[in-house]
N, CA, C and O atoms as a CHARMM CRD file, in Angstrom:
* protein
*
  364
    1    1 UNK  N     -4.36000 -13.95400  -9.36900 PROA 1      0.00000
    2    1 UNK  CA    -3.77300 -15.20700  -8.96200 PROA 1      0.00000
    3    1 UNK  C     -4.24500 -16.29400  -9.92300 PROA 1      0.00000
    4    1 UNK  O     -5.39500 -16.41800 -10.34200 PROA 1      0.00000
    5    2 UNK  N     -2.79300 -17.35800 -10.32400 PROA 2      0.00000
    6    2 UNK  CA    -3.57200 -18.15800 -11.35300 PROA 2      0.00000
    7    2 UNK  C     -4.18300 -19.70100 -10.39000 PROA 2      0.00000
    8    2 UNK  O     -3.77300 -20.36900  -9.44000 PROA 2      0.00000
    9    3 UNK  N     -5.33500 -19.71200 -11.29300 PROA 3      0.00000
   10    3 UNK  CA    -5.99800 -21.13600 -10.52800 PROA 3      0.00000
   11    3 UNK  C     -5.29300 -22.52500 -10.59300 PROA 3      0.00000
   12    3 UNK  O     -5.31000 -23.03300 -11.71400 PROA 3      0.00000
   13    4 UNK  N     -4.76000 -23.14000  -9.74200 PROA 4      0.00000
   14    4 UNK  CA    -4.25100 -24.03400  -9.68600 PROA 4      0.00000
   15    4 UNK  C     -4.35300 -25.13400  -8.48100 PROA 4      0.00000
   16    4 UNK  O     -4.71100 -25.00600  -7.31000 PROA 4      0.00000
   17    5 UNK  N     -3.80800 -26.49700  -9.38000 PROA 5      0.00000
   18    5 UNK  CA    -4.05100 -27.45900  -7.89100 PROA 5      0.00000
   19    5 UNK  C     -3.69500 -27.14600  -6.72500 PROA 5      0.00000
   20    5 UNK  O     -4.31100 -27.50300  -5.72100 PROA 5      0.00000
   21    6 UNK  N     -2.46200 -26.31000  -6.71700 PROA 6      0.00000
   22    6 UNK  CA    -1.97600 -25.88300  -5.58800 PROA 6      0.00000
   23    6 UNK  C     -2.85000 -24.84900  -4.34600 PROA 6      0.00000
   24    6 UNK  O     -3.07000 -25.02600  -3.14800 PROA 6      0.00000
   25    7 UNK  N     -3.10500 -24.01600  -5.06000 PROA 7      0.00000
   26    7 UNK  CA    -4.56800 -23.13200  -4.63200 PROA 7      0.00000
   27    7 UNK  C     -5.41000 -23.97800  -3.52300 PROA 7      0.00000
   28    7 UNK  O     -5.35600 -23.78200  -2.30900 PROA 7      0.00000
   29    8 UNK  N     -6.01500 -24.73100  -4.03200 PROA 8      0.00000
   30    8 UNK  CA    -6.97800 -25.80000  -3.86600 PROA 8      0.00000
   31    8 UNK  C     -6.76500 -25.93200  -2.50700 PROA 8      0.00000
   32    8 UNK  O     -7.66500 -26.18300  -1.70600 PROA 8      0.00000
   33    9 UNK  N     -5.12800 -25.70500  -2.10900 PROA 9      0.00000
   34    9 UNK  CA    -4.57500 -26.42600  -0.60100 PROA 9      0.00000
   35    9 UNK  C     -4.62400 -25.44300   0.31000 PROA 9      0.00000
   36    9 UNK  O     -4.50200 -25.64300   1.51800 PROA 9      0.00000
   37   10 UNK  N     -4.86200 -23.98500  -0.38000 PROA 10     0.00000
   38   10 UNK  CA    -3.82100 -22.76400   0.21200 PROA 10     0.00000
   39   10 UNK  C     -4.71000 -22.58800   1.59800 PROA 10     0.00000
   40   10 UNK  O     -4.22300 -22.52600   2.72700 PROA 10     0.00000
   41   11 UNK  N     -6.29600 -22.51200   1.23100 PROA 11     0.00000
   42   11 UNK  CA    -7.76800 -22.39600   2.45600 PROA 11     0.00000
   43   11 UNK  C     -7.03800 -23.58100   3.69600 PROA 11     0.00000
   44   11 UNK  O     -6.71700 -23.45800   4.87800 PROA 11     0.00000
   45   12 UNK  N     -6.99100 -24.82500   2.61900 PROA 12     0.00000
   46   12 UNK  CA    -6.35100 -25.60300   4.39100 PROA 12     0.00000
   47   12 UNK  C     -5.14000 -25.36000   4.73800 PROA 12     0.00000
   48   12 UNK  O     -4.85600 -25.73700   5.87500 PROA 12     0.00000
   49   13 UNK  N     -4.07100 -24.70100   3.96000 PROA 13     0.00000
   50   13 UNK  CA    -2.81500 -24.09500   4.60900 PROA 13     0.00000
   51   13 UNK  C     -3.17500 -22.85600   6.02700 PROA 13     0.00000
   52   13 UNK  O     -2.72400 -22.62400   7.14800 PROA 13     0.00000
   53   14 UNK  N     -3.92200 -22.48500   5.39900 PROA 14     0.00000
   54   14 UNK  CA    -4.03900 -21.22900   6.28000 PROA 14     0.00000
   55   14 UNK  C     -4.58900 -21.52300   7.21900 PROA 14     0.00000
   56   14 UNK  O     -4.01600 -21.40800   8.30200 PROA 14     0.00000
   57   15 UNK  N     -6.04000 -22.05900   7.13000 PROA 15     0.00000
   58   15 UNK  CA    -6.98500 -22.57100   8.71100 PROA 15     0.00000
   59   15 UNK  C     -5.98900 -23.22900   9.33700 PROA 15     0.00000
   60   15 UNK  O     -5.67500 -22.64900  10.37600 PROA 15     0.00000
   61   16 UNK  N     -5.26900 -24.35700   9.09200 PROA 16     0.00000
   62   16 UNK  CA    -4.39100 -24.88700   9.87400 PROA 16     0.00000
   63   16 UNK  C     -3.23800 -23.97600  10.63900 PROA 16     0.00000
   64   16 UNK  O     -2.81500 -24.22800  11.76700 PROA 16     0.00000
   65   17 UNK  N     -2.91400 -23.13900  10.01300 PROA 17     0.00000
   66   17 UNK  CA    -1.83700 -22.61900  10.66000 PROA 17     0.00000
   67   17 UNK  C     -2.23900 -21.19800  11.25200 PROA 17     0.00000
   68   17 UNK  O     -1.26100 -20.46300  11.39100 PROA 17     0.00000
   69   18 UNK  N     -3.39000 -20.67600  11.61100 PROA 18     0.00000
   70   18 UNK  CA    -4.18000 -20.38000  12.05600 PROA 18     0.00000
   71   18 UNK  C     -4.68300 -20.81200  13.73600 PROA 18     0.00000
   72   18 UNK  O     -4.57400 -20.32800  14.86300 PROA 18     0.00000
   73   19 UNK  N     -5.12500 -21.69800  13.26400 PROA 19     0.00000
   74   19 UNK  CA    -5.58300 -22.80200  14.49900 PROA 19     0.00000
   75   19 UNK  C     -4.30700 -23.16300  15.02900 PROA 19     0.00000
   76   19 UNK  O     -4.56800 -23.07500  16.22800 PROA 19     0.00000
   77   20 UNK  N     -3.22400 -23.47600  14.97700 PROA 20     0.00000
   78   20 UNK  CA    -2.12100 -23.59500  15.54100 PROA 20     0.00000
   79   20 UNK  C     -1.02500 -22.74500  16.57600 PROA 20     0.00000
   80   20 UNK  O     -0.15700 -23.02200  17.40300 PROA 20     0.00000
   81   21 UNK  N     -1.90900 -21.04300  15.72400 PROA 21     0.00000
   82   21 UNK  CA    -1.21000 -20.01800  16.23700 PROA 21     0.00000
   83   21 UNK  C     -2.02600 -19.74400  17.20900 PROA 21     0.00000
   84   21 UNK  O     -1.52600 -19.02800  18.07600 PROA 21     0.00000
   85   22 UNK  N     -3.49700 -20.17200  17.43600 PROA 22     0.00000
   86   22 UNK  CA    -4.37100 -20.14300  18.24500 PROA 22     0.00000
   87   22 UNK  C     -4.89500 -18.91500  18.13800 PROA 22     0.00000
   88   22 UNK  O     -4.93500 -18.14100  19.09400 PROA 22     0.00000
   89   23 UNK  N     -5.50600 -18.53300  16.53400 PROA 23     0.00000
   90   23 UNK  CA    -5.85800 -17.27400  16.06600 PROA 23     0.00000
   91   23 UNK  C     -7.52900 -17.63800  16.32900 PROA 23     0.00000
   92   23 UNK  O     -7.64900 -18.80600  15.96100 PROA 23     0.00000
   93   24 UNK  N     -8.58300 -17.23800  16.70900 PROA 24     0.00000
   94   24 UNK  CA    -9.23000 -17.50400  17.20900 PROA 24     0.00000
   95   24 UNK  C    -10.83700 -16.40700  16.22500 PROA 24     0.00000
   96   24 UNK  O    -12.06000 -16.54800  16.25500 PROA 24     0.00000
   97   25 UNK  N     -9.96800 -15.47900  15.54100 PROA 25     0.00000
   98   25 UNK  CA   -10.96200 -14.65200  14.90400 PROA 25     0.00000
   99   25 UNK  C    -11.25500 -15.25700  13.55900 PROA 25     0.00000
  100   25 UNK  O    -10.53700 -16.14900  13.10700 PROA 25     0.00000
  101   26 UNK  N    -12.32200 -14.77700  12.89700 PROA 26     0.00000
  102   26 UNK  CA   -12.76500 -14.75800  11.73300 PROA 26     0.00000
  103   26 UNK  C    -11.63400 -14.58300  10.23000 PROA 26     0.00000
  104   26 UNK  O    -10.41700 -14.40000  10.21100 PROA 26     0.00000
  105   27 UNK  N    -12.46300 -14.70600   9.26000 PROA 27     0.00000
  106   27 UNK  CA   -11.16800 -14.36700   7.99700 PROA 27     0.00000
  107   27 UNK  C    -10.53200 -15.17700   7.78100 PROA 27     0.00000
  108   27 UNK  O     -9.85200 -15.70800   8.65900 PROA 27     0.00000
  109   28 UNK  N    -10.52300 -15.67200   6.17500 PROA 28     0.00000
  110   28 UNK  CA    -9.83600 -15.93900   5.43800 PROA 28     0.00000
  111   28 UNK  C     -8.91400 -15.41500   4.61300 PROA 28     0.00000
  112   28 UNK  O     -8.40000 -14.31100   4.78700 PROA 28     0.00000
  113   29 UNK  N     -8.67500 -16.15000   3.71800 PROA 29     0.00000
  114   29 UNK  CA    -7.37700 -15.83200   2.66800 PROA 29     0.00000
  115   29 UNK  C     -7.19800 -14.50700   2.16400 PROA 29     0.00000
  116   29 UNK  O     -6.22100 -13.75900   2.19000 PROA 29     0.00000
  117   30 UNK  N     -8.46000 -14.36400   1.65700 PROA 30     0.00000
  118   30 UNK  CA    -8.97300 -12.40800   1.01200 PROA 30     0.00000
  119   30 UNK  C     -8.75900 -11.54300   2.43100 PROA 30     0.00000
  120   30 UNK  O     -7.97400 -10.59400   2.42700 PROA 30     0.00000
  121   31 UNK  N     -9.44500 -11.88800   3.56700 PROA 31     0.00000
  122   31 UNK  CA    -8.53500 -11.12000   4.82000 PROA 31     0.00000
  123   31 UNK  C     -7.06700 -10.84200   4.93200 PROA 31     0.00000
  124   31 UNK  O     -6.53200  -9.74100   5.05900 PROA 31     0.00000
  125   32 UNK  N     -6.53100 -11.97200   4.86500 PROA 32     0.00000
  126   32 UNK  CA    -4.93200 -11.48500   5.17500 PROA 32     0.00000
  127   32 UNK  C     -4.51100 -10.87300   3.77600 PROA 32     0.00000
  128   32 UNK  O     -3.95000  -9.77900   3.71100 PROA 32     0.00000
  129   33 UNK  N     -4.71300 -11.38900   3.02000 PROA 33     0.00000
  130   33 UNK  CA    -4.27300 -10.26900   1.03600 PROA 33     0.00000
  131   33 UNK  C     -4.98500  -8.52300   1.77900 PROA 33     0.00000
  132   33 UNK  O     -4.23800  -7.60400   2.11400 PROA 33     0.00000
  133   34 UNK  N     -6.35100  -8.47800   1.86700 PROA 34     0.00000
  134   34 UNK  CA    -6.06200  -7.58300   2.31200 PROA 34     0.00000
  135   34 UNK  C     -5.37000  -6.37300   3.15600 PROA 34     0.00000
  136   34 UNK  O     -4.75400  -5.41300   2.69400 PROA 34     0.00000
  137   35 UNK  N     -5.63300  -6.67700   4.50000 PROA 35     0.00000
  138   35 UNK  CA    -4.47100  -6.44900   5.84100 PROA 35     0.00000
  139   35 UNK  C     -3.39400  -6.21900   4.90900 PROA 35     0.00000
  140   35 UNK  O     -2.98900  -5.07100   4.72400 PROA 35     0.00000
  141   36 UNK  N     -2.79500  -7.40100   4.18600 PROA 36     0.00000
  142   36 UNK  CA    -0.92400  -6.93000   3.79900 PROA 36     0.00000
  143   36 UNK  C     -1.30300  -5.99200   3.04800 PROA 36     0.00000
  144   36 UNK  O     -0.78800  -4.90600   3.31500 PROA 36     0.00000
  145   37 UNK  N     -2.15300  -6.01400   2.04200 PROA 37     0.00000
  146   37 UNK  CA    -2.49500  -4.20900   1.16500 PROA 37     0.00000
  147   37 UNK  C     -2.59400  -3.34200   2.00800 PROA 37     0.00000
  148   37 UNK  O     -1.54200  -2.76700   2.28600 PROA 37     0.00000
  149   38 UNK  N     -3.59700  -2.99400   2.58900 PROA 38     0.00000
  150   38 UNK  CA    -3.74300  -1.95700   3.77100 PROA 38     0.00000
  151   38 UNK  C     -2.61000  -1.25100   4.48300 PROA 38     0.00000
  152   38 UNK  O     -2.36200  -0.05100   4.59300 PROA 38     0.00000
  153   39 UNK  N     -1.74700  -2.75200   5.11200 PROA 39     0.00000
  154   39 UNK  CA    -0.68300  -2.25100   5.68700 PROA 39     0.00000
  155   39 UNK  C      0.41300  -1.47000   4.69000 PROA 39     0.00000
  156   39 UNK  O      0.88700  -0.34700   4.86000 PROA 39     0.00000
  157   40 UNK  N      0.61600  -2.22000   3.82000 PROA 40     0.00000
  158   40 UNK  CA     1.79300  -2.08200   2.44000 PROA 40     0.00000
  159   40 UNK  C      1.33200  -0.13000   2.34400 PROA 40     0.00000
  160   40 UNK  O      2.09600   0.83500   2.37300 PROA 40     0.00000
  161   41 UNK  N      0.10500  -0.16600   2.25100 PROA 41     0.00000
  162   41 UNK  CA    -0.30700   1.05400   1.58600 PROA 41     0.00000
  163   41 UNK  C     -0.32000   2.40900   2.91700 PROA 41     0.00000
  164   41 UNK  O      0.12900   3.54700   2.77300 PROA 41     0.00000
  165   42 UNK  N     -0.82200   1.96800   3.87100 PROA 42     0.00000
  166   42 UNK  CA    -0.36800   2.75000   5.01900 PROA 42     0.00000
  167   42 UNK  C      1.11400   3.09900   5.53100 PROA 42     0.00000
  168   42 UNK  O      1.37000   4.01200   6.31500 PROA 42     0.00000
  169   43 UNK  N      1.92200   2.33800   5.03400 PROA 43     0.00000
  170   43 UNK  CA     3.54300   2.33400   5.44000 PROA 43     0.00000
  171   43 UNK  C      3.96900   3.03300   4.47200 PROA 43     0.00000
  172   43 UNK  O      5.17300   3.27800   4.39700 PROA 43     0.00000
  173   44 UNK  N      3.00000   3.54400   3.44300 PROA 44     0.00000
  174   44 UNK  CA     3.82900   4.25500   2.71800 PROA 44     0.00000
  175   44 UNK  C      4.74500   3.90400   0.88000 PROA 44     0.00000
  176   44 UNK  O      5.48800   4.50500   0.10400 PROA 44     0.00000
  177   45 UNK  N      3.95300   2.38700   0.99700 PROA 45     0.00000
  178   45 UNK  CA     4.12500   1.73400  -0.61900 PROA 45     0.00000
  179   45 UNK  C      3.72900   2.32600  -1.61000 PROA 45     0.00000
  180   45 UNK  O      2.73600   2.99600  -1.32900 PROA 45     0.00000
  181   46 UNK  N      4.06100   2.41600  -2.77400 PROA 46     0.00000
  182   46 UNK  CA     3.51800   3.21900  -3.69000 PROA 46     0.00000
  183   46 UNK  C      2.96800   2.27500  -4.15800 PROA 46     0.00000
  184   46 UNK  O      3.35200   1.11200  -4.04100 PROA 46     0.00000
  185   47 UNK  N      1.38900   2.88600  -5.11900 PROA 47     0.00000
  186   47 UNK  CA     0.66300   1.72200  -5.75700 PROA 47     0.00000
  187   47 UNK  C      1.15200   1.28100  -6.41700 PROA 47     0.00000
  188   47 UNK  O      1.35100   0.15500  -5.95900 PROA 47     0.00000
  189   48 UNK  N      1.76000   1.38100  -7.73700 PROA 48     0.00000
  190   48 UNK  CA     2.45200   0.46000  -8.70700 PROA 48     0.00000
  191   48 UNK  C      3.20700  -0.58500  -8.04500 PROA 48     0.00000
  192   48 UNK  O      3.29700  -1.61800  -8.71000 PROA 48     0.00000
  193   49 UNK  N      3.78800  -0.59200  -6.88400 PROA 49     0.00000
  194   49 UNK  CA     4.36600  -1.45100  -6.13600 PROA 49     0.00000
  195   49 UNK  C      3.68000  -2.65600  -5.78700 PROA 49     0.00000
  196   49 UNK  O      3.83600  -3.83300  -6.11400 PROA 49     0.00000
  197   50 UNK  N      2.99700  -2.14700  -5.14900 PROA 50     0.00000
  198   50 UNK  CA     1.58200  -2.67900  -4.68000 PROA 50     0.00000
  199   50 UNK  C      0.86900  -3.63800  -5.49200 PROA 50     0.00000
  200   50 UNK  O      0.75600  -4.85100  -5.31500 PROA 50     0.00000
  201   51 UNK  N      0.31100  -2.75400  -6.59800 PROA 51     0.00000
  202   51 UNK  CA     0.21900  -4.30600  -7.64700 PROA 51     0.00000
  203   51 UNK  C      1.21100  -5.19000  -8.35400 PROA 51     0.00000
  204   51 UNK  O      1.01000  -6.32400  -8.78800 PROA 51     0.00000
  205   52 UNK  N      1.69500  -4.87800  -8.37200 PROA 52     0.00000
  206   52 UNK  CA     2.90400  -5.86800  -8.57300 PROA 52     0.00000
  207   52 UNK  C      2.54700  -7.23300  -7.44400 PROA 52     0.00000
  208   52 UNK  O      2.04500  -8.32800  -7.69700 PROA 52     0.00000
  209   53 UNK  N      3.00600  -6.69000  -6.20600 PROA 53     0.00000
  210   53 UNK  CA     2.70600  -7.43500  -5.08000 PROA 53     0.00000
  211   53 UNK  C      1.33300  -8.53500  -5.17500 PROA 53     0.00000
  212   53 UNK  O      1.39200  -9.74900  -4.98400 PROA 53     0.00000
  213   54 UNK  N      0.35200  -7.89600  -5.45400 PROA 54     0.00000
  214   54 UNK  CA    -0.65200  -8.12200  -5.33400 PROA 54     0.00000
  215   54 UNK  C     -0.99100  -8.86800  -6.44000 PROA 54     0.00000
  216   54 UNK  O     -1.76600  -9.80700  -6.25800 PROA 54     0.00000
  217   55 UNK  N     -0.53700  -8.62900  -7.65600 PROA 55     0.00000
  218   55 UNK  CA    -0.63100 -10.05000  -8.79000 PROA 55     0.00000
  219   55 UNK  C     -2.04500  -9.48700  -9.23300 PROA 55     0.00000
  220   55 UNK  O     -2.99700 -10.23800  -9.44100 PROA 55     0.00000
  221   56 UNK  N     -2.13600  -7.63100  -9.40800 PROA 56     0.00000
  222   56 UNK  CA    -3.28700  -7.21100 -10.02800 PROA 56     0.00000
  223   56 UNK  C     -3.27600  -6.54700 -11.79600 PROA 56     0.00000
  224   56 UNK  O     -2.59500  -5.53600 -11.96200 PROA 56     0.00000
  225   57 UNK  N     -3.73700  -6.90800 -12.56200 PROA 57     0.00000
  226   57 UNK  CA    -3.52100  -6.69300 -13.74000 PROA 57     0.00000
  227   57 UNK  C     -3.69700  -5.52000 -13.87000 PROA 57     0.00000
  228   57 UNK  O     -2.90200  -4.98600 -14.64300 PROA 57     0.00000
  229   58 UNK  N     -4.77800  -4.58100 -13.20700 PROA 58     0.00000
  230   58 UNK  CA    -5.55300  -3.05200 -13.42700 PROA 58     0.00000
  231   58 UNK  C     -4.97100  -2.77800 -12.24800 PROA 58     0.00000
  232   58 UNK  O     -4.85600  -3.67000 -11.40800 PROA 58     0.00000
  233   59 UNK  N     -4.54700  -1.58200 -12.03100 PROA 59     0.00000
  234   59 UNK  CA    -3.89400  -0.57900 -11.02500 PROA 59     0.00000
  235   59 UNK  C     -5.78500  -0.28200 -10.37200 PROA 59     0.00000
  236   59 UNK  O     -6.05600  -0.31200  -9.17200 PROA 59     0.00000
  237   60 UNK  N     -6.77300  -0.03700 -11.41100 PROA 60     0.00000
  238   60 UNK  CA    -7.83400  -0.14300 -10.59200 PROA 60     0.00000
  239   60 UNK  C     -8.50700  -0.92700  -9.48100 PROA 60     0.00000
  240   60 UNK  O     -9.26900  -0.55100  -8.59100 PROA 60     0.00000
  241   61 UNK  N     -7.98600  -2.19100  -9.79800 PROA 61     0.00000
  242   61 UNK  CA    -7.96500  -3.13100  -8.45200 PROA 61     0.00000
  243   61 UNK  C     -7.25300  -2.92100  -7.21600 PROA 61     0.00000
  244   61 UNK  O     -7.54600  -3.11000  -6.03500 PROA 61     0.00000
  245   62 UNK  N     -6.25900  -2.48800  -7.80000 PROA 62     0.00000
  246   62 UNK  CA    -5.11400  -2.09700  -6.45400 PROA 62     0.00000
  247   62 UNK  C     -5.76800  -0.83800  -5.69200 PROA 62     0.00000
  248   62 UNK  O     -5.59900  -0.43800  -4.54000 PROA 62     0.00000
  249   63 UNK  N     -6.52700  -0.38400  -6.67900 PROA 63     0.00000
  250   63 UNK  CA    -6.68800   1.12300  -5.55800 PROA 63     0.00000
  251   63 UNK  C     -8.15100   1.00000  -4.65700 PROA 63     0.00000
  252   63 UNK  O     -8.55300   2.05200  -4.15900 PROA 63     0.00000
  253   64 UNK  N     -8.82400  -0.04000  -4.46800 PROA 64     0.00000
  254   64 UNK  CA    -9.51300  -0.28300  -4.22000 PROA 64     0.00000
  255   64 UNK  C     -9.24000   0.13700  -2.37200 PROA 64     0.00000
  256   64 UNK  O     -9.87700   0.84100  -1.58800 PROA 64     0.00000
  257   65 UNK  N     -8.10200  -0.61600  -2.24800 PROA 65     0.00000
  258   65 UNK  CA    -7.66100  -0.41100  -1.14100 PROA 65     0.00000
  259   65 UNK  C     -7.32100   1.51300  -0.75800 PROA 65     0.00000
  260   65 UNK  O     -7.19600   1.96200   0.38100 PROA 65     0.00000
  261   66 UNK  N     -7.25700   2.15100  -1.76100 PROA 66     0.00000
  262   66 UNK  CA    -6.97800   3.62400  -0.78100 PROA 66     0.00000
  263   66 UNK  C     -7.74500   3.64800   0.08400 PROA 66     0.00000
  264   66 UNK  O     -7.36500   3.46100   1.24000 PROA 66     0.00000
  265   67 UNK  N     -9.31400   3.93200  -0.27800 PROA 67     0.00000
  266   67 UNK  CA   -10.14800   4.26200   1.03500 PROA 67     0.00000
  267   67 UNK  C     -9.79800   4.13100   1.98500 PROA 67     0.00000
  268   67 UNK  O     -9.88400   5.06400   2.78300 PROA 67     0.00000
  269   68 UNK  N     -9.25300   2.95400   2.34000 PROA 68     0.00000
  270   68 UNK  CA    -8.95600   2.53600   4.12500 PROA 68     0.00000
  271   68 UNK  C     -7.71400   3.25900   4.78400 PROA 68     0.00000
  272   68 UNK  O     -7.50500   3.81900   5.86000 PROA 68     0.00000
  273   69 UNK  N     -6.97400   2.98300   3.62200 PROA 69     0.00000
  274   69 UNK  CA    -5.45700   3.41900   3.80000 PROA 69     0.00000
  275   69 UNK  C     -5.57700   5.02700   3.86000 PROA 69     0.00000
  276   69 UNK  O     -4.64400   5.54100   4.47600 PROA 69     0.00000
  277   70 UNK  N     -6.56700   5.95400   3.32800 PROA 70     0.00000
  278   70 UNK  CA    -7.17600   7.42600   3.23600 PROA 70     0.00000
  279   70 UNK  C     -7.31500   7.58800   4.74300 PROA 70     0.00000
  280   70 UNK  O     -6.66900   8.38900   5.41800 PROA 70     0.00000
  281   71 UNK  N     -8.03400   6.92000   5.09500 PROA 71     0.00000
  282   71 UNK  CA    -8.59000   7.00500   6.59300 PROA 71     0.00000
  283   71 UNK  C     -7.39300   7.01900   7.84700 PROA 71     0.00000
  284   71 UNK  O     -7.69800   7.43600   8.96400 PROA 71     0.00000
  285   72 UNK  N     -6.21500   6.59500   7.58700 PROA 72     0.00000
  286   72 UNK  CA    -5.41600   6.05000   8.75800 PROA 72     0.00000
  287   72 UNK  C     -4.69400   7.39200   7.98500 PROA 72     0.00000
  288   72 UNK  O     -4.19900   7.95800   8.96000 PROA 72     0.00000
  289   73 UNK  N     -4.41200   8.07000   7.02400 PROA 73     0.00000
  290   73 UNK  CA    -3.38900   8.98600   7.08200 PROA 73     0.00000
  291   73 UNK  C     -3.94200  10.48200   7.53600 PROA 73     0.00000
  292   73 UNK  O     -3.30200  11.45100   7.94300 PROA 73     0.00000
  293   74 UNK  N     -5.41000  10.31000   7.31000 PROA 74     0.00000
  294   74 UNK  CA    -6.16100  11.49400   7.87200 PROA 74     0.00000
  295   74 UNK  C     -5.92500  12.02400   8.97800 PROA 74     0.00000
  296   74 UNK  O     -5.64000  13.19000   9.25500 PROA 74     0.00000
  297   75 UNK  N     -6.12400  10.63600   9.95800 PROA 75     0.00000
  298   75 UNK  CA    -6.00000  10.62600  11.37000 PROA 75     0.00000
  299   75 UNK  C     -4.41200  10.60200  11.52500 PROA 75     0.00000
  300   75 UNK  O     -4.15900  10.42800  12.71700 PROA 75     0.00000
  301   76 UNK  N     -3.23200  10.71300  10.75400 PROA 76     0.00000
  302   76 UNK  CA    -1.99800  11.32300  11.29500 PROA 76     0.00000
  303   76 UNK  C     -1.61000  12.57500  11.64500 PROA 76     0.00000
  304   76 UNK  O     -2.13300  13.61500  11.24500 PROA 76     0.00000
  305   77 UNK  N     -0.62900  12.47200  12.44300 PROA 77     0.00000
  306   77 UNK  CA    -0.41100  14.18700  12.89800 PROA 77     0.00000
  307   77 UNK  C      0.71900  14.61200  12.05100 PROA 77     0.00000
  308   77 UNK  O      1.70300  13.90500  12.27000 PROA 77     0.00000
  309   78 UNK  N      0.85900  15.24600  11.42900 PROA 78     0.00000
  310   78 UNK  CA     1.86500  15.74000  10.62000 PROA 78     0.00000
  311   78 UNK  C      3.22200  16.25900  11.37400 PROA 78     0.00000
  312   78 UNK  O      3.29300  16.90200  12.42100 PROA 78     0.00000
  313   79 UNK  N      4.13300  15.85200  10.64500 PROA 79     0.00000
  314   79 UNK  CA     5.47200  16.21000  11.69000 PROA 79     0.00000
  315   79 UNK  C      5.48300  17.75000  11.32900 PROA 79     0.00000
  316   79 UNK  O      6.24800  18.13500  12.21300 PROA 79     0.00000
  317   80 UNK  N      5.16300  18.82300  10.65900 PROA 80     0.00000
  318   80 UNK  CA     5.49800  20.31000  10.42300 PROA 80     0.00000
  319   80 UNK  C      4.44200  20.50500  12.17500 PROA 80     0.00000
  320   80 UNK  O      4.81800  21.37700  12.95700 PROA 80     0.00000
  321   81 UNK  N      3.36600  19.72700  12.49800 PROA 81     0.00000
  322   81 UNK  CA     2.31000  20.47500  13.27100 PROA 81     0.00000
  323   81 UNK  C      3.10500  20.07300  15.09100 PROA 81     0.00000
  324   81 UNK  O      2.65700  20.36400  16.20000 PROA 81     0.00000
  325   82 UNK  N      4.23900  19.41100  14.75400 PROA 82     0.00000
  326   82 UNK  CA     4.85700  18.86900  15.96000 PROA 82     0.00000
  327   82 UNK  C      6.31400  19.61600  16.21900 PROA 82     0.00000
  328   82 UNK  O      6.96900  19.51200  17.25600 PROA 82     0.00000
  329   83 UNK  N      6.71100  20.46200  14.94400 PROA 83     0.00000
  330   83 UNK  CA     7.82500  21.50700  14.88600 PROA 83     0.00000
  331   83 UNK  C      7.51900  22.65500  16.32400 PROA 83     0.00000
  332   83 UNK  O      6.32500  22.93300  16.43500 PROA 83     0.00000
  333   84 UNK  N      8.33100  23.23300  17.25300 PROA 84     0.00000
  334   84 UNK  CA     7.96300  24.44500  17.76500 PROA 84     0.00000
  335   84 UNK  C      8.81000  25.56400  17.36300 PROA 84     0.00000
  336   84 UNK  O     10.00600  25.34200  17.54800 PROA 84     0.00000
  337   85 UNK  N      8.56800  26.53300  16.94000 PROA 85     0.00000
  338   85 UNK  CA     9.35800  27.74000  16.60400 PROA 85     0.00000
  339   85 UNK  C      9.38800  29.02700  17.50800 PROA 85     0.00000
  340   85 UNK  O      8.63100  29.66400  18.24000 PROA 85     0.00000
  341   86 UNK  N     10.17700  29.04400  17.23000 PROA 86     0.00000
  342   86 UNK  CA    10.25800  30.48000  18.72700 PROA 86     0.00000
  343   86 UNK  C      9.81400  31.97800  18.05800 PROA 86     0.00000
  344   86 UNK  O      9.83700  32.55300  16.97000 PROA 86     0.00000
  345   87 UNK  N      9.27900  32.27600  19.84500 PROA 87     0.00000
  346   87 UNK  CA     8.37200  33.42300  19.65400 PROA 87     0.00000
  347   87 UNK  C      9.56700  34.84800  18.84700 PROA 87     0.00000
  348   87 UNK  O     10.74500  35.13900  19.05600 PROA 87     0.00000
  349   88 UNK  N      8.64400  35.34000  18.03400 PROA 88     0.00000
  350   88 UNK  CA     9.30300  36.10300  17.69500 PROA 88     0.00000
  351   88 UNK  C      9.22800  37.81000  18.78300 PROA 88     0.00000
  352   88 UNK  O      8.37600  38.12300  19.61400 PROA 88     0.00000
  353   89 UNK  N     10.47700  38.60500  18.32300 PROA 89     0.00000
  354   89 UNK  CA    10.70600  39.27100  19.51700 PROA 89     0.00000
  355   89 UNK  C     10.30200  40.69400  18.78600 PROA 89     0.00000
  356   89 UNK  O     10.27300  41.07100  17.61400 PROA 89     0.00000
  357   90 UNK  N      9.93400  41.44200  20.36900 PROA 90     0.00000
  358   90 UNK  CA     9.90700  43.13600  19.03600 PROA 90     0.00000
  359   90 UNK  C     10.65500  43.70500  19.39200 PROA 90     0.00000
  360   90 UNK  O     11.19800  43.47600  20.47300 PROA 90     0.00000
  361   91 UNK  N     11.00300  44.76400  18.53600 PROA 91     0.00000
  362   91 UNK  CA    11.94300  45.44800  18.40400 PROA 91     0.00000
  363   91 UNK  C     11.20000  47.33500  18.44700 PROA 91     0.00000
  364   91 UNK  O     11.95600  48.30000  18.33000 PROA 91     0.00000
């Protein structure tokens, strides 16, 4: 992200509209960039996408985020393990 006056505003953009939504938890700006990575990457985004999104020069930055996103696909159930196939018969 490039540094700019605008920047400068973005911390009181957010607390404010925050406090408005009557968000009541912790986290800033690097919180929600994250979360949208996380999510982006759990739904199934491909990384190159991803940085793009993310305004990361090194794809190594972007992958920073697998770990987490590793963790939530672990814990999926695979649709082949939700298939039922019928018993086979003898003959």
């Amino acid at each position: 992200m490039k540094i700019t006056a605008e920047n400068d505003r973005l911390p009181h953009i957010y607390h404010t509209a925050k406090a408005k939504a009557g968000i009541t938890k912790r986290g800033g700006i690097h919180t929600l960039r994250h979360c949208f990575a996380t999510d982006l990457l759990e739904a199934g985004t491909e990384l190159p996408v991803l940085q793009r999104l993310m305004g990361h020069s090194s794809i190594r930055s972007t992958m920073r985020y697998l770990h987490i996103a590793q963790g939530q696909t672990t814990a999926t159930t695979s649709p082949l393990e939700l298939l039922e196939f019928p018993t086979p018969t003898r003959r």
